[in-house]
TORMAR-211424 format. One line per field, with one value per residue (C-alpha): y, x, z; residue in three letters. Coordinates in steps of 0.1 Angstrom, whole numbers. Layout:
REM residues N
c2 <- Y,...
c1 <- X,...
c3 <- Z,...
aa <- ALA,...
REM end
This chain:
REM residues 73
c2 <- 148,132,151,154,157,187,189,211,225,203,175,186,185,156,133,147,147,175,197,231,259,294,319,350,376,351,337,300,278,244,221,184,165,200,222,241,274,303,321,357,371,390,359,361,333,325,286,280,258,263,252,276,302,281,294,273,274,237,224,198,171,172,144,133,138,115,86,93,90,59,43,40,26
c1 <- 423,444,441,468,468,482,499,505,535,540,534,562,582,577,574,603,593,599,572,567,541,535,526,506,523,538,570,582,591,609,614,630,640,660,661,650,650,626,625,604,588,617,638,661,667,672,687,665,679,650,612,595,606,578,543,514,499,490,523,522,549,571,576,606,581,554,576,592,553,550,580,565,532
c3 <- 693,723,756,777,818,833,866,898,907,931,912,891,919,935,905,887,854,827,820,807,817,804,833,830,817,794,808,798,825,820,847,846,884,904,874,849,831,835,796,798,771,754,750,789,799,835,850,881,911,934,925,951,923,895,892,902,866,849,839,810,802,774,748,775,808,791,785,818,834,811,822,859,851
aa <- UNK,UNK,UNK,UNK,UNK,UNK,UNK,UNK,UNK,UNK,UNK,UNK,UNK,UNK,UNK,UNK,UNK,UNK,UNK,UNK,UNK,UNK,UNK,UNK,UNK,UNK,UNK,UNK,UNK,UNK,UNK,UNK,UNK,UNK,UNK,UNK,UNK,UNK,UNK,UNK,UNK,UNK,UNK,UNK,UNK,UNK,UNK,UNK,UNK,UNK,UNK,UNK,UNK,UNK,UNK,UNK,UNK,UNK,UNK,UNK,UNK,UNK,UNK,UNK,UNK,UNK,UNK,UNK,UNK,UNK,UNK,UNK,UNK
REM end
């Protein structure tokens, strides 16, 4: 089974990269260059401009934020 690397928050941030996290009481964060979208547990779903407003939890890349990581090897 292939392991993937997870990421910081601010890795996310300053790399630019999509990548998607789950926080604690189980809202869905999505995050690609100086947006994303913040989806809570009962489906609301919430555009987010400003990445101090993301959770700290390990983010993981997307199909899209891998190949973007690959591209800059």
């Amino acid at each position: 089974m292939e392991q993937h690397r997870t990421y910081s928050r601010d890795d996310v941030l300053q790399l630019g990269f999509e990548a998607i996290c789950t926080g604690g009481d189980g809202t869905t964060y999505l995050w690609h260059g100086s947006c994303g979208l913040r989806v809570d547990p009962n489906g609301h779903t919430i555009l987010l401009l400003d990445g101090a407003a993301l959770p700290e939890s390990p983010w993981s890349p997307t199909a899209w934020g891998e190949a973007e990581i690959g591209s800059r090897v």
